[in-house]
N, C-alpha and C positions, 0 to 999 in steps of 0.2 A: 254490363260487364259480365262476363260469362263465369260462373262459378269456380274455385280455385280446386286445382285437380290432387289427388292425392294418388298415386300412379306406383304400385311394386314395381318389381322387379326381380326377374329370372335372368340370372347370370349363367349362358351355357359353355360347359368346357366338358369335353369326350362323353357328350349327350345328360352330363348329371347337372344339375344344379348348385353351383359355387359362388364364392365371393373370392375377390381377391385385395390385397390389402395395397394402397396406394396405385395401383394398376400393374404390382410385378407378379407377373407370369410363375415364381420362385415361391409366391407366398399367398398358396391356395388353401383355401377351406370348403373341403365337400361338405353342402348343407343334405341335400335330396338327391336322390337316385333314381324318381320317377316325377319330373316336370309337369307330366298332364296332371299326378294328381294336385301339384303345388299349383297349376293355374286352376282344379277345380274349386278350391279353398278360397282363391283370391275371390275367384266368382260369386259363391257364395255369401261373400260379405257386400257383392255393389260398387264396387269402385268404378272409375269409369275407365279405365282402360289397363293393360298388362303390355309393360314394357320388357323387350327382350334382347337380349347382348350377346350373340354368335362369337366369343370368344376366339373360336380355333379361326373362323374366317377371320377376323377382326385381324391376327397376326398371320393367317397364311394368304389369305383371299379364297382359301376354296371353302365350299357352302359343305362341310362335315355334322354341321348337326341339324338337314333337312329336316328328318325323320324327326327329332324331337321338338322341332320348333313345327311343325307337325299335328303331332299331341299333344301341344301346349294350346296352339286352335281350337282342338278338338276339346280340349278340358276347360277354353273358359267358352266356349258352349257361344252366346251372342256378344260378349263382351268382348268390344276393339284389343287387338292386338299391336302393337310395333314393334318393329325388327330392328335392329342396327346390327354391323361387323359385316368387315367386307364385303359393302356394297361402292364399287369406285368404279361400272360401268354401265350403260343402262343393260346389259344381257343381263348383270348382276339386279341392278333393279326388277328387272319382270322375273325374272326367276325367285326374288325374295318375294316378292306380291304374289306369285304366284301356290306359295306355299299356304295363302290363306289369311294372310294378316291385311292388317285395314292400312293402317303408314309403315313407310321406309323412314330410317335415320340415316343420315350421309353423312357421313365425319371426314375421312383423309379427304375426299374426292373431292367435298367444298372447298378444299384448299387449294388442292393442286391442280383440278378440271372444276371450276365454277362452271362452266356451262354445260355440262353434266346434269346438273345440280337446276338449272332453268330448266333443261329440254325433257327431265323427269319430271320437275312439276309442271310444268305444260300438257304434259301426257298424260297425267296424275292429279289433277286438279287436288288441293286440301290432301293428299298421302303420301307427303316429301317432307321430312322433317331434319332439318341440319343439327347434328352433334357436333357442337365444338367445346372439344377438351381442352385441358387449361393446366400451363405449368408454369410459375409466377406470369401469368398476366398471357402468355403468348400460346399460340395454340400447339399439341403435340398430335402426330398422328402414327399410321402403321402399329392400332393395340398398344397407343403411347409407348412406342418403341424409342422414338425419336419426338427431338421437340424441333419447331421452326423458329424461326426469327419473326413471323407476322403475328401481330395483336390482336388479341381475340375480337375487338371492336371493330376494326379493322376487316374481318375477315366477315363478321355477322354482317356488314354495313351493305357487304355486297350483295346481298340476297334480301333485302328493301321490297326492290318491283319486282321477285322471282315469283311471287304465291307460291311462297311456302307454308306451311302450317304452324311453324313452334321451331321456336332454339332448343336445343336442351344443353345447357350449360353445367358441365361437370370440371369442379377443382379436384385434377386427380391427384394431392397432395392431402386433401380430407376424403376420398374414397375409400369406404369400408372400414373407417378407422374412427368411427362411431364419436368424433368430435366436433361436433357440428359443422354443417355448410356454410361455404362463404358466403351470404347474404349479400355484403357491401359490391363484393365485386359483381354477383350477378347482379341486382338492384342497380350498380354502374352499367353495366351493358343493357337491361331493359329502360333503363332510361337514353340509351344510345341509337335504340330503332325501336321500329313500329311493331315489330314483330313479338305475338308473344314468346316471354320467355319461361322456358321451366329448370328449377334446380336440381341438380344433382351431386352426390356426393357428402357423406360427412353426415345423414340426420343419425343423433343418437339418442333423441329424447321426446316428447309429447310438443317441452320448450321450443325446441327448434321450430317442430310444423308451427306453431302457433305464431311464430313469429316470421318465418315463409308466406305464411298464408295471407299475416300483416301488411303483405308486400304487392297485392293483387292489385292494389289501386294504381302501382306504380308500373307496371306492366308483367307482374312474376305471376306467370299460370299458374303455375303447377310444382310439386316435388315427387321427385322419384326417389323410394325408398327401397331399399336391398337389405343389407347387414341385419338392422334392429330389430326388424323382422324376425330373421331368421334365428339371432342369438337370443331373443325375449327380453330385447328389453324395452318393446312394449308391443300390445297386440292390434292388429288392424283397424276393429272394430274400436279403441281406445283414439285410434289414429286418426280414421274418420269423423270421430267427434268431435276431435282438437281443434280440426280444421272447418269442420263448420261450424263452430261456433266463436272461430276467430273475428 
């Protein structure tokens, strides 16, 4: 079993680094105004990889914050990168790869072009990574603009024999809102496919990782951490620990 990931996160919105609280677009908090140096930080702690959130794409579709996802590359130096927001075509795909990052995350486009979603990881072997956001239990998409009627398990189920790399599972009703992630339900969908899965959304405390990290046996990789980071309420290197010594 491959080691349980501990994975930041840089939320881009008009090239700075922000959080948003629940996923509305209305209730921003600018943390950082230079990204590369917030992914050289992350670097020099080890983590294994810097997850990143194209914001302005996520609700417009067009790729506005190349340039800083750019020098977020360039700042965490050899450590993987992943991208998500507004990727829902493959031009969108090679053009987010092409910025330098190691995986894509695919959120709307698994919903509504599954095979998308295939004929990227075919092309892409292990650097296709499905995001599915989560609003009571069903999935939302367009920068959780909009929620659908299809279930999150439902929607993970079909991407079994894609060769994808990772879910990442965000309840965006604890997003940024530093009250812990929902465990139960991701813990219900990694027990629902083979695929691994990673949490997002909600860590506010050392408690949380330790008890994510508890969940590895059951299929949960990884947690993506954003907010707590950024507000101190606790530090990386504390963070790291937690979880490997869960």
């Amino acid at each position: 079993m491959p080691p349980f990931e501990l994975i930041p996160a840089i939320d881009l919105l008009e090239g700075q680094c922000v959080r948003l609280a629940r996923g509305d677009y209305d209730a921003v908090t600018v943390y950082e105004r230079d990204p590369e140096a917030v992914a050289r930080r992350f670097a020099e702690h080890g983590v294994p990889r810097i997850h990143v959130v194209d914001l302005d794409a996520a609700k417009s579709g067009r790729r506005a914050n190349a340039d800083a996802v750019r020098a977020i590359v360039r700042g965490a130096g050899a450590l993987p990168v992943q991208l998500g927001g507004g990727i829902r075509s493959l031009a969108d795909a090679e053009e987010a790869l092409g910025l330098g990052v190691e995986r894509i995350v695919i959120g709307t486009a698994a919903l509504r072009d599954p095979a998308l979603v295939r004929e990227a990881a075919a092309n892409h072997p292990g650097r296709v990574v499905v995001g599915i956001d989560a609003r009571d239990g069903r999935v939302a998409v367009e920068g959780w603009l909009e929620t659908s009627d299809a279930l999150v398990r439902d929607v993970a189920r079909r991407f079994e024999d894609a060769g994808v790399a990772a879910l990442v599972h965000t309840d965006i009703a604890r997003d940024g809102m530093l009250t812990g992630p929902n465990l139960d339900a991701t813990a219900e969908l990694a027990g629902a496919v083979t695929i691994p899965v990673i949490v997002s959304g909600g860590v506010g405390s050392l408690d949380d990782l330790r008890r994510a990290a508890a969940l590895a046996g059951r299929g949960v990789a990884g947690a993506i951490v954003g907010r707590a980071l950024y507000s101190g309420a606790f530090e990386l290197g504390a963070a790291l620990e937690a979880v490997a010594c869960s």
